[in-house]
PQR file of N, CA, C, O and H, with PARSE charges and radii, in Angstrom:
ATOM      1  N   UNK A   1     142.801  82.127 152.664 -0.4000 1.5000
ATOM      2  CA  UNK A   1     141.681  81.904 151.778 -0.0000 2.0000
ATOM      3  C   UNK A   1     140.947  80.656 152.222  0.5500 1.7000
ATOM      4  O   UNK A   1     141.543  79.791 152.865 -0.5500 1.4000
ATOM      5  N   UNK A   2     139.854  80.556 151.943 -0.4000 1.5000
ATOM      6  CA  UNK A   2     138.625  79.676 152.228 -0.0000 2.0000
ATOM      7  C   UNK A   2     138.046  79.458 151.442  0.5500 1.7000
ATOM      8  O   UNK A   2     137.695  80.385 150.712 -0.5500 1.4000
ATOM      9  H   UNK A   2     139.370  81.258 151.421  0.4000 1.0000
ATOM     10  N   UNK A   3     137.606  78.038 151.146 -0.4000 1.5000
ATOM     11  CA  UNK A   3     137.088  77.143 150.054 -0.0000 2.0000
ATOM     12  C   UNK A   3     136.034  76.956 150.682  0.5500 1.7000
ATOM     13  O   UNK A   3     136.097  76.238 151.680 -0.5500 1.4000
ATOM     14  H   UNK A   3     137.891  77.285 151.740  0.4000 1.0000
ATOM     15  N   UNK A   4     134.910  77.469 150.337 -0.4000 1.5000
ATOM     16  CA  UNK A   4     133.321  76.513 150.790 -0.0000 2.0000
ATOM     17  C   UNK A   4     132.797  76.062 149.520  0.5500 1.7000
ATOM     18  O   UNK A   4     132.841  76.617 148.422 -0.5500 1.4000
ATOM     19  H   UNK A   4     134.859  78.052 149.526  0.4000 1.0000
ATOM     20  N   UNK A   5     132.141  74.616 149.973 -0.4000 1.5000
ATOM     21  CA  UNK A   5     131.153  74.260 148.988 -0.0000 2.0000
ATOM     22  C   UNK A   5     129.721  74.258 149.588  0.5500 1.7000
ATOM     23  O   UNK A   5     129.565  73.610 150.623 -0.5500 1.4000
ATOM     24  H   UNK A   5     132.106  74.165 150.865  0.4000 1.0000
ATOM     25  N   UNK A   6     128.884  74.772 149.169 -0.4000 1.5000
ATOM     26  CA  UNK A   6     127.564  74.741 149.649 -0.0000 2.0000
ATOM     27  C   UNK A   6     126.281  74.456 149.051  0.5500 1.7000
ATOM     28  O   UNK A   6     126.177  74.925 147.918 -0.5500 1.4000
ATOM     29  H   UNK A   6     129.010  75.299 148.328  0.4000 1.0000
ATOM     30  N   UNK A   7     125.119  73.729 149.539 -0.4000 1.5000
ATOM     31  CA  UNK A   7     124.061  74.113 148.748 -0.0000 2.0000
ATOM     32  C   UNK A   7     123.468  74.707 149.705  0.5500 1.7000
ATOM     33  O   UNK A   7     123.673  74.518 150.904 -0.5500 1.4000
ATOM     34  H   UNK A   7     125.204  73.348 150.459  0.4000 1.0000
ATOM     35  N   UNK A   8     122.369  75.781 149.004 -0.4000 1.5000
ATOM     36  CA  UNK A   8     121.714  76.744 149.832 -0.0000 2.0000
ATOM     37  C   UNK A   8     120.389  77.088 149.358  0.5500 1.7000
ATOM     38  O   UNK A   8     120.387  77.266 148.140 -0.5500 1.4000
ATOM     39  H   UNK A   8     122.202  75.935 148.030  0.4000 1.0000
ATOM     40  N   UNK A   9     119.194  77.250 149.947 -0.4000 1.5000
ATOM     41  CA  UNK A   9     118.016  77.569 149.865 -0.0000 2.0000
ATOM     42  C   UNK A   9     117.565  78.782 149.858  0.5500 1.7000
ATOM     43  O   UNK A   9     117.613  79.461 150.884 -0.5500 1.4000
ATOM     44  H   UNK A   9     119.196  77.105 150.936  0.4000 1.0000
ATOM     45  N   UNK A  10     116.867  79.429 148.283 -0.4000 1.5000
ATOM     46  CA  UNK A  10     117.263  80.897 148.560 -0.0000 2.0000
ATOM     47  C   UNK A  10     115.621  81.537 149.547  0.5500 1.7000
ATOM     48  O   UNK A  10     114.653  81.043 150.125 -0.5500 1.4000
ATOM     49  H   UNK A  10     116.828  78.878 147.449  0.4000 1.0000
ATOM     50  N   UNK A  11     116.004  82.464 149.323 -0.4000 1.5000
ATOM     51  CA  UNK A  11     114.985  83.018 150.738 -0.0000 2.0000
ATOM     52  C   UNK A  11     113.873  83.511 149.437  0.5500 1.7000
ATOM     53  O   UNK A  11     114.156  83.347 148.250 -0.5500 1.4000
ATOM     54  H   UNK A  11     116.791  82.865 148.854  0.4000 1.0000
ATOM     55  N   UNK A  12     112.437  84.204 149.972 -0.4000 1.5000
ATOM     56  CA  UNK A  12     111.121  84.002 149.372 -0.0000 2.0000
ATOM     57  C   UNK A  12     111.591  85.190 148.187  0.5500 1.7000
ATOM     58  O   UNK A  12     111.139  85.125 147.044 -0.5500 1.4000
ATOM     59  H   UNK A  12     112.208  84.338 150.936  0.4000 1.0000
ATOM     60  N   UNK A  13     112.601  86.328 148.634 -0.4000 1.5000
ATOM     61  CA  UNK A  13     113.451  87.004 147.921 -0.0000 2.0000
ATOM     62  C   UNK A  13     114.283  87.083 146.962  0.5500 1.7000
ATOM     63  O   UNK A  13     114.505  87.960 146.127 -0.5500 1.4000
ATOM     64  H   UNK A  13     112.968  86.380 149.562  0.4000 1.0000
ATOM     65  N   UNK A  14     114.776  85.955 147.188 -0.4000 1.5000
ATOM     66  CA  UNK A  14     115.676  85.078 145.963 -0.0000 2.0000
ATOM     67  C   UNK A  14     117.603  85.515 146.551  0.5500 1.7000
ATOM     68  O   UNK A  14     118.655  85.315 145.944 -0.5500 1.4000
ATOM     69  H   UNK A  14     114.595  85.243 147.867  0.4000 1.0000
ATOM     70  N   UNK A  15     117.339  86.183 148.017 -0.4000 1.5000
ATOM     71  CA  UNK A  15     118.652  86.101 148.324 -0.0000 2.0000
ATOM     72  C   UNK A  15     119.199  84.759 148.892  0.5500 1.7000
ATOM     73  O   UNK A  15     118.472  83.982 149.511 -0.5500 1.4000
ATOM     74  H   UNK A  15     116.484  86.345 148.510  0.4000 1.0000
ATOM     75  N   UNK A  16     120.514  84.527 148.652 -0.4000 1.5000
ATOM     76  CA  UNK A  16     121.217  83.707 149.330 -0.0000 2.0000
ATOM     77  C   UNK A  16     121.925  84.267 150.718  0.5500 1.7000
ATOM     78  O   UNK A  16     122.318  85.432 150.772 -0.5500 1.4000
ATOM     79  H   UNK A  16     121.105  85.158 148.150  0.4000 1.0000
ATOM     80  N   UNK A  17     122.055  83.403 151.783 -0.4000 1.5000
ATOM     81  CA  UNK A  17     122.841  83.689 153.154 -0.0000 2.0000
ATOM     82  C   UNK A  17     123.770  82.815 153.078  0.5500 1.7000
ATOM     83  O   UNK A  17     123.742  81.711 152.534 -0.5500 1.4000
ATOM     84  H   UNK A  17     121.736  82.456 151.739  0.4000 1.0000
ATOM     85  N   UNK A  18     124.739  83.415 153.730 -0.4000 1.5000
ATOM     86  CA  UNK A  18     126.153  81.908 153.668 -0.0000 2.0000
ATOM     87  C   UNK A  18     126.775  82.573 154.665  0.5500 1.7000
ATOM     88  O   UNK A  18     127.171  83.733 154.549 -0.5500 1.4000
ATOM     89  H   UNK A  18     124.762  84.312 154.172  0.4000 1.0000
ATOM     90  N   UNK A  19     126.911  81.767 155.853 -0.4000 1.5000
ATOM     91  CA  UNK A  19     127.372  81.870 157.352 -0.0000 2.0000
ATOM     92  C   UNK A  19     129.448  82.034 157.047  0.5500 1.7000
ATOM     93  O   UNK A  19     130.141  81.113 156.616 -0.5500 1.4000
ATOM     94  H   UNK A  19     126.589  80.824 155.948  0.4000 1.0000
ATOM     95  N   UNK A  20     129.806  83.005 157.313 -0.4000 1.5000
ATOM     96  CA  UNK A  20     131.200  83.141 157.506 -0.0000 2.0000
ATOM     97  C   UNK A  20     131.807  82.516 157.876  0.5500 1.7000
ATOM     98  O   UNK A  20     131.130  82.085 158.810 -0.5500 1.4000
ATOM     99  H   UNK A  20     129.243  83.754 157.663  0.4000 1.0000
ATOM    100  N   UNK A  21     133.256  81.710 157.940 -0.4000 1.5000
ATOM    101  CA  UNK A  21     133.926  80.821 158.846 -0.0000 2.0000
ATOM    102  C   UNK A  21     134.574  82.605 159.646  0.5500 1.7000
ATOM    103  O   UNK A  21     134.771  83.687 159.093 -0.5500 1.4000
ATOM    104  H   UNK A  21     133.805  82.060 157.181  0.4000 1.0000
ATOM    105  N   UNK A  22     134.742  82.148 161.203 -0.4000 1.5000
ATOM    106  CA  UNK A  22     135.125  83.022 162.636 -0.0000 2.0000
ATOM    107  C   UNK A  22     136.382  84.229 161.535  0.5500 1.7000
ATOM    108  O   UNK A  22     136.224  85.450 161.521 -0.5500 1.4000
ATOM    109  H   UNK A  22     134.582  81.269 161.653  0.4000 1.0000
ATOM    110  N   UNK A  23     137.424  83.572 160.807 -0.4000 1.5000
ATOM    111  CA  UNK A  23     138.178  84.167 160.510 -0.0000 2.0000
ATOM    112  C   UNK A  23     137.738  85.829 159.578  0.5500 1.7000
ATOM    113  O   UNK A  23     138.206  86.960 159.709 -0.5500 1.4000
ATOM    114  H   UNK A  23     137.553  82.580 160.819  0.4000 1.0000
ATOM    115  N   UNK A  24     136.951  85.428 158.912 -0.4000 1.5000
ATOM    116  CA  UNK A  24     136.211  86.396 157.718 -0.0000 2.0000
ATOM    117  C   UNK A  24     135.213  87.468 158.203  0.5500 1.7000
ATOM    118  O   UNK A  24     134.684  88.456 157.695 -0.5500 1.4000
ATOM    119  H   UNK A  24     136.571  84.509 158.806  0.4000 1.0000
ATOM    120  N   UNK A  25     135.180  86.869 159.371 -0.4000 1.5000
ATOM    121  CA  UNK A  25     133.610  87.781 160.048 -0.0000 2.0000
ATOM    122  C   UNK A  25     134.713  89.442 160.085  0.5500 1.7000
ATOM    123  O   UNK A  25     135.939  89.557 160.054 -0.5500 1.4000
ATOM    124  H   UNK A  25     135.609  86.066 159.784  0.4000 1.0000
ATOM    125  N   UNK A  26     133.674  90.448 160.158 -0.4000 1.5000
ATOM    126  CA  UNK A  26     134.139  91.747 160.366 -0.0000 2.0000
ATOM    127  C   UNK A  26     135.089  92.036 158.999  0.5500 1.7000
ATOM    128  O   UNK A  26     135.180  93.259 158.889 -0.5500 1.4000
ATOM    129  H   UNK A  26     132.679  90.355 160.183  0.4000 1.0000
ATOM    130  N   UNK A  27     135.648  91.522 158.182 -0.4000 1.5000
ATOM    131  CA  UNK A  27     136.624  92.040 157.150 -0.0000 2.0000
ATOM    132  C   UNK A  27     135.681  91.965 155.397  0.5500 1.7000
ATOM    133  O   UNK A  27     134.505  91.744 155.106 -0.5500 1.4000
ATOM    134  H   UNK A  27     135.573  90.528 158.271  0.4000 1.0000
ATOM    135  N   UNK A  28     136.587  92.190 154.795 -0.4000 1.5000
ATOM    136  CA  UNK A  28     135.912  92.462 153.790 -0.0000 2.0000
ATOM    137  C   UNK A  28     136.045  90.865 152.977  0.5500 1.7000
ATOM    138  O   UNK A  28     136.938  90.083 153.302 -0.5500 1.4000
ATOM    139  H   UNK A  28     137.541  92.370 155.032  0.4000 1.0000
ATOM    140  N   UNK A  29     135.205  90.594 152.084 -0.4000 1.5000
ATOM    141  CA  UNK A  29     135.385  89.500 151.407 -0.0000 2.0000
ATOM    142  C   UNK A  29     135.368  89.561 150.156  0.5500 1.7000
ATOM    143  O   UNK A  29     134.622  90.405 149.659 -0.5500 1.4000
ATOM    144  H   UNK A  29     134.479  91.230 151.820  0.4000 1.0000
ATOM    145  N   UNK A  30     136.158  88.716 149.282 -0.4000 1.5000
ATOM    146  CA  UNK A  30     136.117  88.627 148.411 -0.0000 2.0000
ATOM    147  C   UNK A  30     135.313  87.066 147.619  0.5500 1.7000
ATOM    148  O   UNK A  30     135.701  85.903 147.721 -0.5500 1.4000
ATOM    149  H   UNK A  30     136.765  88.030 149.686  0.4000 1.0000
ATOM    150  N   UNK A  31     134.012  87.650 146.794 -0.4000 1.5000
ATOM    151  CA  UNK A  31     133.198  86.274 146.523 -0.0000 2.0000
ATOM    152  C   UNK A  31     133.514  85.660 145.206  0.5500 1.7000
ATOM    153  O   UNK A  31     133.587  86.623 144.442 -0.5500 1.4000
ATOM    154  H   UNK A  31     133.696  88.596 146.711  0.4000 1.0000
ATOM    155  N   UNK A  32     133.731  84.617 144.559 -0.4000 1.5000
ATOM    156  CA  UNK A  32     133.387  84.249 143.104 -0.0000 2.0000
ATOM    157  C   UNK A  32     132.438  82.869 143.752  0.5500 1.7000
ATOM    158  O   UNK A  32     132.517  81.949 144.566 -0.5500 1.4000
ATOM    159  H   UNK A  32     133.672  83.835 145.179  0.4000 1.0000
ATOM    160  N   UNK A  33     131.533  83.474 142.762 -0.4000 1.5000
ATOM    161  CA  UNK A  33     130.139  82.441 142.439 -0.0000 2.0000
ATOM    162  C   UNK A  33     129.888  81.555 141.683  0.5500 1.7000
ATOM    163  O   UNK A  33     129.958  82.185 140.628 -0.5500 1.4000
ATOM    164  H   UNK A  33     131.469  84.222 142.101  0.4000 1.0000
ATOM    165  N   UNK A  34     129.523  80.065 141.264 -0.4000 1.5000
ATOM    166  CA  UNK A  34     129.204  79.552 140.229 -0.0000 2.0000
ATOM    167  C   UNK A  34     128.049  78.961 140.732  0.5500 1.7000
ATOM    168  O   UNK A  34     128.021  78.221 141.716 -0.5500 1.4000
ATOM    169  H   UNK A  34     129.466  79.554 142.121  0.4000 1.0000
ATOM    170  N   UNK A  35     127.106  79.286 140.059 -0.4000 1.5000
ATOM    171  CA  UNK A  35     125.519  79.039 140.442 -0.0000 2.0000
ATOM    172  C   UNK A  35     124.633  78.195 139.709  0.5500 1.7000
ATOM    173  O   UNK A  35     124.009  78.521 138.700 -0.5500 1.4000
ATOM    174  H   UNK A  35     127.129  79.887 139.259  0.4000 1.0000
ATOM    175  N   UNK A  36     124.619  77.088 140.284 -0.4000 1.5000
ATOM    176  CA  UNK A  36     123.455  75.739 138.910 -0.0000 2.0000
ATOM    177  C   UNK A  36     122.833  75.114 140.049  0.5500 1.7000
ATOM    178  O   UNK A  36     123.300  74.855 141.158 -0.5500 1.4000
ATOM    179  H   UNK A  36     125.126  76.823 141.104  0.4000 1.0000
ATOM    180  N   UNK A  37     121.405  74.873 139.440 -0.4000 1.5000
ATOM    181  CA  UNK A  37     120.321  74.045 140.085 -0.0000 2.0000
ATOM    182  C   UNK A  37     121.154  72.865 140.674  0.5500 1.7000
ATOM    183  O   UNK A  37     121.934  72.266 139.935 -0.5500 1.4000
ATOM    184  H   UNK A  37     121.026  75.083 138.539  0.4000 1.0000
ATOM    185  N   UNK A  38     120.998  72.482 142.104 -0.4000 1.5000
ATOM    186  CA  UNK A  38     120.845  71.222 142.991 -0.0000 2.0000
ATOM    187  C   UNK A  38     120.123  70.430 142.853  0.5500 1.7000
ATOM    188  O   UNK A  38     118.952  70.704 142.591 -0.5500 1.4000
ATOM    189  H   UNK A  38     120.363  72.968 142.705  0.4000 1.0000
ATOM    190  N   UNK A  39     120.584  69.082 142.988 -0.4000 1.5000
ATOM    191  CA  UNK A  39     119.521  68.304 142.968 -0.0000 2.0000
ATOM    192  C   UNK A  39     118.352  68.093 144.326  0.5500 1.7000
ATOM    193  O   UNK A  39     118.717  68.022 145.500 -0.5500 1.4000
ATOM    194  H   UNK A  39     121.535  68.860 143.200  0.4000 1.0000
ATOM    195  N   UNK A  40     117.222  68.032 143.971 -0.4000 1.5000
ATOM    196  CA  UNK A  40     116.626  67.593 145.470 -0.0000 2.0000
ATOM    197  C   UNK A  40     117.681  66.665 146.313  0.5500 1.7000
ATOM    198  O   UNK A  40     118.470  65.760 146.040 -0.5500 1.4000
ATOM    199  H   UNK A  40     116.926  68.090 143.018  0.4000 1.0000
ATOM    200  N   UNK A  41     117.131  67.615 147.876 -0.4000 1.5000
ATOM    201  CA  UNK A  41     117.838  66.305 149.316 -0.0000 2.0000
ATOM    202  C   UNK A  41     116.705  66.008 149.816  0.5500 1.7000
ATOM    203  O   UNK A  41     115.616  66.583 149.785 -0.5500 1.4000
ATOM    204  H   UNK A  41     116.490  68.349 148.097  0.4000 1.0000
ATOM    205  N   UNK A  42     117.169  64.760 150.429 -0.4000 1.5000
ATOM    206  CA  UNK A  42     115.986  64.652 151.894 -0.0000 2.0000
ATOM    207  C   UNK A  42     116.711  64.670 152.671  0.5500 1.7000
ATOM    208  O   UNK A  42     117.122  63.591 153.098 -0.5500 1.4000
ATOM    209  H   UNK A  42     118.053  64.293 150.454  0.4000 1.0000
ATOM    210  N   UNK A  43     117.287  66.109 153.307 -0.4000 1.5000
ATOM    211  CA  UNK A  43     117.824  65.876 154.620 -0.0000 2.0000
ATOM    212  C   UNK A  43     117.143  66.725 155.295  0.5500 1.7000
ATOM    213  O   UNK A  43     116.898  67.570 154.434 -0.5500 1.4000
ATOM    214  H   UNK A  43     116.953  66.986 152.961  0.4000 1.0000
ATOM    215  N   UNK A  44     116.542  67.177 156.497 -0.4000 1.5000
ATOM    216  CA  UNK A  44     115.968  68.167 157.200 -0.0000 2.0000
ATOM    217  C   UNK A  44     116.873  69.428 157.070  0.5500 1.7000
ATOM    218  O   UNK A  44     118.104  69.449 157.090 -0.5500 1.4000
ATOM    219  H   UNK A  44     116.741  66.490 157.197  0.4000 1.0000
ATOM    220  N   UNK A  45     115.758  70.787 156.892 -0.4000 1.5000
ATOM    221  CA  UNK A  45     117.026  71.762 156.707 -0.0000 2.0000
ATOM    222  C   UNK A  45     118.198  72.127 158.164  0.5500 1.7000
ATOM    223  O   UNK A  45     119.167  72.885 158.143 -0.5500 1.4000
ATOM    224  H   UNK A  45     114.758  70.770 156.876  0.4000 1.0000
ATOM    225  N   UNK A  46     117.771  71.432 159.136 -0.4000 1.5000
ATOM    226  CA  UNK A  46     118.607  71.853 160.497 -0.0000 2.0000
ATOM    227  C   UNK A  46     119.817  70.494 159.640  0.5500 1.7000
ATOM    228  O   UNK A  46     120.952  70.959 159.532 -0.5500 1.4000
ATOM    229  H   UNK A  46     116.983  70.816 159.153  0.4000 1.0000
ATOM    230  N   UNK A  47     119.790  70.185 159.524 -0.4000 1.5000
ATOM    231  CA  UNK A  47     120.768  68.867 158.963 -0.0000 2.0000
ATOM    232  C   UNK A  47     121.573  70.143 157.677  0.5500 1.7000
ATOM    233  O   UNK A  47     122.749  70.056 157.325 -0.5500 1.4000
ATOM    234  H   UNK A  47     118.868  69.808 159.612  0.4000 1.0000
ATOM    235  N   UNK A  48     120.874  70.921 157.317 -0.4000 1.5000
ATOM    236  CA  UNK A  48     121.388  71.299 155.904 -0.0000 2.0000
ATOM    237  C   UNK A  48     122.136  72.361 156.427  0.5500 1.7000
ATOM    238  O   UNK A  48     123.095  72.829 155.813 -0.5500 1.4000
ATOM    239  H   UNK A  48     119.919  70.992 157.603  0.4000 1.0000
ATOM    240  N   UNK A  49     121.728  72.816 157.628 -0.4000 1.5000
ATOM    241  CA  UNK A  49     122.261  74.162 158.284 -0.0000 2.0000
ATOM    242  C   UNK A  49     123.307  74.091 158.973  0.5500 1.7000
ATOM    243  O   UNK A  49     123.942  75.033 159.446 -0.5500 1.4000
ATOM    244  H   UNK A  49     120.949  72.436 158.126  0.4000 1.0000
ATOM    245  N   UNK A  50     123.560  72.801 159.069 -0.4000 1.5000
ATOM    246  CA  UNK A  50     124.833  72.223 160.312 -0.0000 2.0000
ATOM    247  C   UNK A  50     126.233  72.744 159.624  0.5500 1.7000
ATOM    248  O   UNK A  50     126.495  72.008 158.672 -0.5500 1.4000
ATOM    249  H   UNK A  50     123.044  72.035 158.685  0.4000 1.0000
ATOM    250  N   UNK A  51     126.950  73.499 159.754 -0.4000 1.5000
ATOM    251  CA  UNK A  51     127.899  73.947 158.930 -0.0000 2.0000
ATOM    252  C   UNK A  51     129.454  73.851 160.304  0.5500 1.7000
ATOM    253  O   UNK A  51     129.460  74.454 161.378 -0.5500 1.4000
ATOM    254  H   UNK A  51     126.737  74.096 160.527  0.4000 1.0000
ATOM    255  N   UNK A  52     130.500  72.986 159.811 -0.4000 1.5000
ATOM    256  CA  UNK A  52     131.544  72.528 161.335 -0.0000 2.0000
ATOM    257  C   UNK A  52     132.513  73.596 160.428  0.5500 1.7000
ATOM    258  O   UNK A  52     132.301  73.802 159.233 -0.5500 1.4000
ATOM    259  H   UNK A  52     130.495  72.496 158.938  0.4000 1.0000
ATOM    260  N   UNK A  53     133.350  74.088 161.014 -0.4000 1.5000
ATOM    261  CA  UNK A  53     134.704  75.069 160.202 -0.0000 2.0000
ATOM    262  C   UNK A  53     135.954  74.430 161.000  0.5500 1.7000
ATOM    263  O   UNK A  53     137.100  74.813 160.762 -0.5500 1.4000
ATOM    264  H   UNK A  53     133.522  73.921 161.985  0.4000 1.0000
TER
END
């Protein structure tokens, strides 16, 4: 099992993307969500996208 914490920017759609850690890719997943407004960042989104596993 895998713990992510993330904030994420939803698309013009209102979907969210969230990059897999190597292990999860190809299998099935299991999600629980808890979803509340972020506060503004100033970090560039390539800074926001940098994700290390």
């Amino acid at each position: 099992m895998s713990t992510i914490t993330a904030v994420l920017d939803p698309c013009p759609d209102g979907t969210l993307h969230l990059l897999l850690p190597p292990d999860l890719r190809g299998t099935r997943v299991r999600v629980e969500a808890k979803l509340e407004a972020a506060p503004s960042v100033t970090k560039s989104p390539v800074e926001l996208r940098a994700i290390t596993w």
